[in-house]
C-alpha positions in Angstrom: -45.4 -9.0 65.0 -45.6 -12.4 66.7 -44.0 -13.2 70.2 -40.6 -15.4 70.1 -41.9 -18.7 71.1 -41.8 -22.3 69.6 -42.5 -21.2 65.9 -39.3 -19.3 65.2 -38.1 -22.7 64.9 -40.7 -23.1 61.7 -38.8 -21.5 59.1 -35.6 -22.8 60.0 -36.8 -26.6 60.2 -39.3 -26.3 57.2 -35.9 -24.8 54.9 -33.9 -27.8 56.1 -36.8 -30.3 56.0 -36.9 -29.1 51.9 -33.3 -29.2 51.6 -33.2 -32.6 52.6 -36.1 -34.0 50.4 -35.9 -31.8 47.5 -31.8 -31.3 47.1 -32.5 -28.0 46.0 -30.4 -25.6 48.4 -31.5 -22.2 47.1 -35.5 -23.4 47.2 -35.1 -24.5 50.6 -33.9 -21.5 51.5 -36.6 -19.1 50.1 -39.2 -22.0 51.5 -37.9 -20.9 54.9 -37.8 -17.4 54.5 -41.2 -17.0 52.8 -42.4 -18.7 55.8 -40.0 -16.2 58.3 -42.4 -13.3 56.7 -45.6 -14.9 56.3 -45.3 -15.4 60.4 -44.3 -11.9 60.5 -47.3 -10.5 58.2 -49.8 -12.4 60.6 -49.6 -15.7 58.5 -51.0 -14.0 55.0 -49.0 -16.2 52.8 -49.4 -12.9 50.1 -48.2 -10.6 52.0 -44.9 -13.0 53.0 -44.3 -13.3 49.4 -43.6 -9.4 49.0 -42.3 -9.2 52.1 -39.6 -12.0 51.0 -38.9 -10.4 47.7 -38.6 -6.9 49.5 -36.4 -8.5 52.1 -34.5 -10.1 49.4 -33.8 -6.9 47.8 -33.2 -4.4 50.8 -30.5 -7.0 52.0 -28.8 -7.5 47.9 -29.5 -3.7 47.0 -28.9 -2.5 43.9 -27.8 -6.1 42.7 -30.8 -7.3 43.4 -32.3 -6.3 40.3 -29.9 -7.6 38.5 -30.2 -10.9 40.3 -34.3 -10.9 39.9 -33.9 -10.1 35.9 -31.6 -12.6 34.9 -33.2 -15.4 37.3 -36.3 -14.2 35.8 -35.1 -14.2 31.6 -33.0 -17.3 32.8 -36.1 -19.4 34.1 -38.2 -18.0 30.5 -35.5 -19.6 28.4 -36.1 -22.7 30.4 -39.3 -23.2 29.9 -39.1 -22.8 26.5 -36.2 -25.3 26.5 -38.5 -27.8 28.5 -41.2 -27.4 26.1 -39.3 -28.2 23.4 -39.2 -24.8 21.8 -35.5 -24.4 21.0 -35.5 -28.3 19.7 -38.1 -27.3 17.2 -35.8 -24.2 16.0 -32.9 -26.4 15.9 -34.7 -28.4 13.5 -35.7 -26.0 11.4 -32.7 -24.4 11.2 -31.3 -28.0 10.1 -33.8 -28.5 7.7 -33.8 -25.6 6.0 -29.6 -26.5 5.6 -28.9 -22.9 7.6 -26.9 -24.8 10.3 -25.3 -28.2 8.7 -21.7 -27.8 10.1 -19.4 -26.4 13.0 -18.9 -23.3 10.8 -22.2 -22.4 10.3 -23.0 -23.5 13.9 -20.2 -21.0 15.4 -21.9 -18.2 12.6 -25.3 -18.4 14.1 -23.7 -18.2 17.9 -22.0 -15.0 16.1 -24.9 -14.0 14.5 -27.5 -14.3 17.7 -25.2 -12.5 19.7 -24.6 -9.7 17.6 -28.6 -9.5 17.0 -29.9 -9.5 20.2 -28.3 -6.5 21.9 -31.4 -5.9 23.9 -29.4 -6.8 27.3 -26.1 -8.6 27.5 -27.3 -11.4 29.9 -30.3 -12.0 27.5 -27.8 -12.3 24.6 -25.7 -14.8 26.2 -28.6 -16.8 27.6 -30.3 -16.9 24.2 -27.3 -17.1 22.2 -26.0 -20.1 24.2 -29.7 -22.4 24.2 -29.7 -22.1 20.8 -26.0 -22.7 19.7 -25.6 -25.5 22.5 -27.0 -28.4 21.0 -25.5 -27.6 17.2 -22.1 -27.0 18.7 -22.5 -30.6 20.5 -23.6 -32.1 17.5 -21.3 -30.9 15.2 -18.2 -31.6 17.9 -17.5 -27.9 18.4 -16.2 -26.8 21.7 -18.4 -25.0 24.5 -15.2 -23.4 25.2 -15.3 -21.7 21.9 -18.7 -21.0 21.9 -18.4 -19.6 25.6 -15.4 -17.6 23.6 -17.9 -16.4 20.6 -20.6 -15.7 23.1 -19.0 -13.5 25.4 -17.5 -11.8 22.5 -20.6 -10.5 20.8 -22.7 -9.8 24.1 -21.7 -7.5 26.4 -19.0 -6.1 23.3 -22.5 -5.1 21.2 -24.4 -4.1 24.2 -22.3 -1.7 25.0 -21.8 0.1 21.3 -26.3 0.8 21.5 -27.1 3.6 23.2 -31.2 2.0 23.7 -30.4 -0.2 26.3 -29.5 -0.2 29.7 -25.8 -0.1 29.1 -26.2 2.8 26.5 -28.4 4.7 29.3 -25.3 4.0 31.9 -22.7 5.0 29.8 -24.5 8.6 28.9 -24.8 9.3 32.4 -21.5 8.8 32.8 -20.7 11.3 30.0 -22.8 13.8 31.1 -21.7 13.1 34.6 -18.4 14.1 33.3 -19.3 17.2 31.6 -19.5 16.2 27.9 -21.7 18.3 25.8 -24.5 16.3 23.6 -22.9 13.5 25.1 -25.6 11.1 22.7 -23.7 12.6 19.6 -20.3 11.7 20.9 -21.7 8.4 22.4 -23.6 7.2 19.3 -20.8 5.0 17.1 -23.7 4.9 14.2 -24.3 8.6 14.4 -20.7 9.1 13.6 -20.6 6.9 10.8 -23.3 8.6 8.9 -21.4 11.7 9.4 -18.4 10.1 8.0 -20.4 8.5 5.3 -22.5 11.5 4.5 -21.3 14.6 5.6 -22.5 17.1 8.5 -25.9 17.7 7.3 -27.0 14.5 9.5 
């Protein structure tokens, strides 16, 4: 621990001195508190980034995971934007004529969503990099595809027990008392009952 003295005023100058000449509010921020906590760990620059992310998280709490995942699948998806990744898949899809108009365009924003059920904020980041630049092309709204998007994320999510919504909404169930509450939770369980009888 350092005595209060003329470098308390560090962190605070050093996030508006990077506001200022970056424009970038949010890295300004964590500039200054990464410093705040390297000053506090006795200047290791290491142990103020942990003590930064631990600060960050003790003061979000449990949203702070949340927060961490999507910023961390959200900056993923831009780098591969940046390096040109989901122009090269755009192309192909183009190429190949899978995507050659504003039906087939809406399809695949349908289709992506409805695939990638891993998480609900990776579907709609994923789903809406890809379908972005065919919906702009072939003069489809964003509003439609923000519509198609948020229809087929969270939605699907929700119906897959292997994911973290699935895990949430059995703990609920059980919370509540509901016996073999995977059997009653499982939609695709009870369809091969349906479909095949009791013996599954």
């Amino acid at each position: 621990m350092i005595d209060p003295n003329w470098t308390s005023l560090l962190p605070p100058v050093l996030a508006i001195v990077l506001a200022i000449w970056t424009k970038q509010v949010y890295l300004s921020l964590a500039g200054g508190l990464w410093l705040a906590w390297t000053m506090l760990s006795e200047w290791n620059p290491l142990s103020g980034i942990a003590a930064s992310i631990q600060g960050a998280v003790d003061v979000l709490g449990s949203d702070a995971q949340v927060i961490l995942f999507t910023l961390v699948i959200g900056a993923l998806i831009a780098t591969v934007e940046a390096s040109g990744g989901v122009r090269g898949f755009v192309r192909f899809l183009e190429r190949n004529k899978w995507v050659d108009s504003a039906k087939k365009s809406q399809l695949l924003a349908w289709a992506t969503g409805m695939v990638i059920f891993i998480e609900s904020n990776i579907t709609v980041l994923v789903a809406g990099s890809v379908a972005r630049p065919l919906f702009d092309r072939y003069k489809s709204s964003r509003e439609k595809l923000a519509y198609i998007i948020d229809s087929t994320s969270a939605p699907i999510c929700i119906l897959i027990p292997m994911n973290a919504w699935g895990a949430y909404n059995l703990g609920i169930l059980e919370g509540l008392g509901v016996e073999n509450a995977l059997m009653v939770y499982n939609y695709w369980q009870i369809g091969f009952r349906v479909v095949f009888g009791q013996r599954f």
